[in-house]
N, C-alpha and C positions, 0 to 999 in steps of 0.2 A: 616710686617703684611701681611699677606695671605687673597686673597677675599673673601674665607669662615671666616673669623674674623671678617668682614663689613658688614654681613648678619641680625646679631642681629641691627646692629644701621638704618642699610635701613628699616626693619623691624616695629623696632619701630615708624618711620617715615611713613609707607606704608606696613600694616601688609597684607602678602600677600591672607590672609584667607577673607580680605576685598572686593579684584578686584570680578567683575562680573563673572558668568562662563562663558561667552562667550569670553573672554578676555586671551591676553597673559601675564603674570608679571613673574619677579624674572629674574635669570641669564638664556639669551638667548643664547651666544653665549659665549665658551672661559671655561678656567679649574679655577675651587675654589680654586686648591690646590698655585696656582701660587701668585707671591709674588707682593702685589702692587707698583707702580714705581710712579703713579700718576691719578688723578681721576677728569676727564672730564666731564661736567655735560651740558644736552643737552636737546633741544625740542625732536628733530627728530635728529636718529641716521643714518644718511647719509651717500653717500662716501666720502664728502666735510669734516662733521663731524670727521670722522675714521682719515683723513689727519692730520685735527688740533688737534686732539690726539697725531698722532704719532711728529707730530711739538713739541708740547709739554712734553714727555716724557711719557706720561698717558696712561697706559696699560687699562685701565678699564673704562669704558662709559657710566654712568649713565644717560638714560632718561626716557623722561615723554611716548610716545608714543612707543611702541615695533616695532623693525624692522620686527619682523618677525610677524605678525597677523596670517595668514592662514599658513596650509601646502606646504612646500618647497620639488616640486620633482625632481627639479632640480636645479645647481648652476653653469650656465656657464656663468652670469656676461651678462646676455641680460639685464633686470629689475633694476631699481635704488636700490631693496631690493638684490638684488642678488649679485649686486657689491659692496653695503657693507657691506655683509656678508663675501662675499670674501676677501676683504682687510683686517677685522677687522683678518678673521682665518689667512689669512697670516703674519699679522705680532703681531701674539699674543697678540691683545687687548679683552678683553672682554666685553660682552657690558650685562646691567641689565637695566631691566623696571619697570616704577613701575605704570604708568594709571589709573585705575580704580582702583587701591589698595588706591593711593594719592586722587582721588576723593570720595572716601567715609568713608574718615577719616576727622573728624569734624575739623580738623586743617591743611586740603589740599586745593585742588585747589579752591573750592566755597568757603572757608574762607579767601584765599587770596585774591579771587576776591573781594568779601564784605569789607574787610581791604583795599585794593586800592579805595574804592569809598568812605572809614569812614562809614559805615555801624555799628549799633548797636543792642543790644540785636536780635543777630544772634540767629538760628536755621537753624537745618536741615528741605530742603522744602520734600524730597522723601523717609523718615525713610527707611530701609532694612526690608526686612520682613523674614519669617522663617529663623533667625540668633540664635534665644535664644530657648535653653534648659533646660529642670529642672530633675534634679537628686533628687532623695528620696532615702533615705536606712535606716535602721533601727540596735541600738546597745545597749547597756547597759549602764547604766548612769557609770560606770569607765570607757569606753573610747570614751566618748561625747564627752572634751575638745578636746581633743589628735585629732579625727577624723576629727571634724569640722574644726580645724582649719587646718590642714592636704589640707584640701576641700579649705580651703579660702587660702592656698598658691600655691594652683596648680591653684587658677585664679576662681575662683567659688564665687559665691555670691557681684557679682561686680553690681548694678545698678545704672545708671547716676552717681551721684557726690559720692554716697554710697558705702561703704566697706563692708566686714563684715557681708553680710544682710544673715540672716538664718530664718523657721520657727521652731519650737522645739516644739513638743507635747509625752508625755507620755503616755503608753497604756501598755498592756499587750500580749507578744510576746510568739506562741507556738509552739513547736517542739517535735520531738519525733525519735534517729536516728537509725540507724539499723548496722549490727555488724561490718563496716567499719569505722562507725564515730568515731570521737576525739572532741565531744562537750567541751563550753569552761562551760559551767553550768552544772549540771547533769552526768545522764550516759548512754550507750547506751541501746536500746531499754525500756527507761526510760520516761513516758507523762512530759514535764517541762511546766508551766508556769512562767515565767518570767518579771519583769519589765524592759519595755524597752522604749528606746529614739527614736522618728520618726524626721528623719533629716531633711529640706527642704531648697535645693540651687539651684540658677538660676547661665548658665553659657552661655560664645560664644562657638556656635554648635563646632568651632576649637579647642576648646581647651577639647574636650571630652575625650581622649587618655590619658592627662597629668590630667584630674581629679578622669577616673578609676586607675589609677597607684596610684596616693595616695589615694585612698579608700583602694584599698585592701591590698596596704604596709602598713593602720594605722587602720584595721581594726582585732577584736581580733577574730572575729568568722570563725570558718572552709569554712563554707558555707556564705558568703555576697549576703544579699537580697536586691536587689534594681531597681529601675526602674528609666528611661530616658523618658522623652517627648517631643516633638517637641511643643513648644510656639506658640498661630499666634500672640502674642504679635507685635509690631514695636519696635526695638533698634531705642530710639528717637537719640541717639549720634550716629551712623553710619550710611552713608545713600548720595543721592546724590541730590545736589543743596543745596540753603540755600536762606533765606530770613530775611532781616534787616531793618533797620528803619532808613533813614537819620535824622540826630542832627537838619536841617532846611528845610522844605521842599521846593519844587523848582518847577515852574510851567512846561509844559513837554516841550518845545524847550530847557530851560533853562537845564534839569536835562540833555535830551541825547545831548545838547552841553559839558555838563558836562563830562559825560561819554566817551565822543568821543577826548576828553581831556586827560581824568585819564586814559584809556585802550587805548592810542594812535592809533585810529581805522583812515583809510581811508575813510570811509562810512560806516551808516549803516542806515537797512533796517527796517522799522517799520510800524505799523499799524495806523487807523486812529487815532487823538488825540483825547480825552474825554474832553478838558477842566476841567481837575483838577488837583489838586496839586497831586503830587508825593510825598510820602512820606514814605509808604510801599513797597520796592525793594524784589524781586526775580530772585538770578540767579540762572545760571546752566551754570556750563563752557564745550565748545565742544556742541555735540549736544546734545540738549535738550526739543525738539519738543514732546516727551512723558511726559512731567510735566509741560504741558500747564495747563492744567483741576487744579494741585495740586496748579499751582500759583493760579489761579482763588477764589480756594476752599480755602486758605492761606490768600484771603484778600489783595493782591498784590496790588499795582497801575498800578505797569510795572513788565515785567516777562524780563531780558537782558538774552541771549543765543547764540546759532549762528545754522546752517546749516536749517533753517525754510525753507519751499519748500512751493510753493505758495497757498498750499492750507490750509497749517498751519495757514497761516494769518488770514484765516476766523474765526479760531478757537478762535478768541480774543473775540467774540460776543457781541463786543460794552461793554465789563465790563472790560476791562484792556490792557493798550498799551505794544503791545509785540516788542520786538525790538533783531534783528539777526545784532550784533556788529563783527560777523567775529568768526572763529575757534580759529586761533591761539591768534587775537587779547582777547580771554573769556581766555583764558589759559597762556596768557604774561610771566603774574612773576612769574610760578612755577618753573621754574628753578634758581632765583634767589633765591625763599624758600628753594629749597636743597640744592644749595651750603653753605647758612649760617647755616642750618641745623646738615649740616655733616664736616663743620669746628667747628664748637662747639662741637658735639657730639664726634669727633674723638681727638680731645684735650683732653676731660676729659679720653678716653678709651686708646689712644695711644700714647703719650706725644711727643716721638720721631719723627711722623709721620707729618711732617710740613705742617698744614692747609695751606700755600701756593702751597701744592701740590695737593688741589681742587679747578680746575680751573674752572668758568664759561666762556661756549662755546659762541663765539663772531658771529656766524655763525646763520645768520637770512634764517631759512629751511622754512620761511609762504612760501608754495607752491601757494598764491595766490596773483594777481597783481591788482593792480587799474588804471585804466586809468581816 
């Protein structure tokens, strides 16, 4: 199996159309075309990292945070990114990210966080904003079925739990061509009116390319009319943080003793208490100091996050205790979601490819200490 064959299942896991723009994901380092030997799965892809790969036989290094963030203008192995970029190029491993693509997928990192605490009737706390699209075109009722559904297999008309969704209005369509045309009604320089079918499907902005191709591969007219719009809609399923409900509520020493438990934290940092029950949780794994206001607005009790700077704190305004649990600590068990991930998903895709040859990386990268 070739690493361009593992692209679909990481993918589906952490679609890369998800990550932020400011953000690096997908294959950072190392060739697709090369054949996998084994698949190493990591916070932070290190030179420590790169080592226990090659220990282990695993050409390929799947993590959570991208070795490479900014621009590399040089690689003479001064910088911890620098050294293991270099090891991974010299001994042919490659290494894939996936960041912000697994955080804004409704079953990444702030899902798992929520699931590590038994959080319930989750939601996304930071919906994505201009993500959705609507396509309109317009055909004759003989190639309505044929086109729409055309439109709903290249990924079109998908909203939350919904399939299939379309609007369909009938009107009357008018042309008139000149001596190049090959009209599929009438003739050239001919007035037509026509009865015709007005489409209406909402899609993700990524998937724009693979919905004009099936337009115009299942469309019967010479000229296809149609328009694209930018939504300000919110995609309530994509998006970053998430907010849950514990099964029993918990007064607040008790809840972030809880917390400091279940995400095995050194310490963490919080604001004054309110004297009330805790019962409505929002996190946001890494930092998440910009969806203060959204917990607030959310109806939160506690907002859990990490990298809060001290003037974040204030930001709690005596209506919700925020609490900075650590980076790595908000981000724990995402690598233990993709290893089970991609031993499931590689069993049903590659049979022969022995889920014992996805290893999770034993190699604790928290670059931070607690005295």
């Amino acid at each position: 199996m070739k690493i361009k064959e593992l692209f679909p299942i990481l993918e589906e896991m952490a679609p890369l159309a998800y990550a932020e723009d400011f953000d690096n994901v997908g294959l950072l380092v190392g060739n697709e075309e090369q054949e996998v030997t084994g698949i190493l799965v990591c916070h932070d892809a290190l030179e420590s990292v790169i080592d226990e790969a090659i220990s282990n036989s695993c050409n390929l290094v799947v993590c959570f945070h991208p070795i490479l963030f900014s621009g590399l203008k040089k690689i003479t192995g001064k910088t911890y990114v620098e050294k293991a970029v270099l090891k991974a190029i010299k001994n042919d491993i490659a290494i894939y990210a996936v960041h912000t693509a697994l955080d804004n997928h409704q079953n990444g990192v702030n899902k798992i966080f929520c699931d590590a605490l038994g959080l319930t009737n989750t939601k996304i706390l930071v919906p994505k904003q201009n993500f959705i699209q609507k396509l309109i075109t317009y055909t004759i009722p003989e190639n309505e079925i044929q086109l729409r559904n055309a439109l709903f297999e290249a990924g079109a008309g998908k909203i939350g739990n919904y399939e299939n969704c379309s609007f369909n209005s009938t009107g009357i369509g008018t042309y008139m061509g000149n001596e190049n045309s090959n009209p599929e009604i009438g003739e050239r320089f001919e007035f037509v009116e026509s009865n015709e079918i007005k489409i209406e499907v909402t899609f993700e902005k990524h998937s724009q390319s693979k919905i004009l191709k099936a337009l115009f591969s299942n469309h019967v007219y010479e000229e296809v009319a149609y328009e694209i719009y930018q939504l300000q809609n919110q995609h309530q399923n994509i998006g970053l943080g998430m907010i849950g409900e514990l099964q029993n509520p918990m007064n607040e020493i008790d809840f972030l003793n809880f917390v400091k438990d279940k995400m095995q934290c050194e310490s963490i940092r919080y604001t004054k208490l309110l004297n009330k029950s805790i019962k409505k949780v929002a996190v946001l794994g890494g930092s998440g100091s910009f969806a203060i206001k959204n917990a607030i607005q959310a109806g939160a009790d506690v907002f859990l996050t990490a990298d809060l700077k001290y003037h974040n704190f204030y930001e709690a305004e005596n209506q919700i205790v925020l609490a900075d649990i650590g980076h790595f600590e908000s981000e724990r068990y995402t690598k233990n979601y993709i290893v089970d991930f991609l031993k499931e998903k590689i069993t049903n895709f590659a049979p022969a490819f022995s889920t014992g040859k996805v290893v999770l990386s034993k190699e604790n990268t928290n670059p931070v200490k607690y005295l």
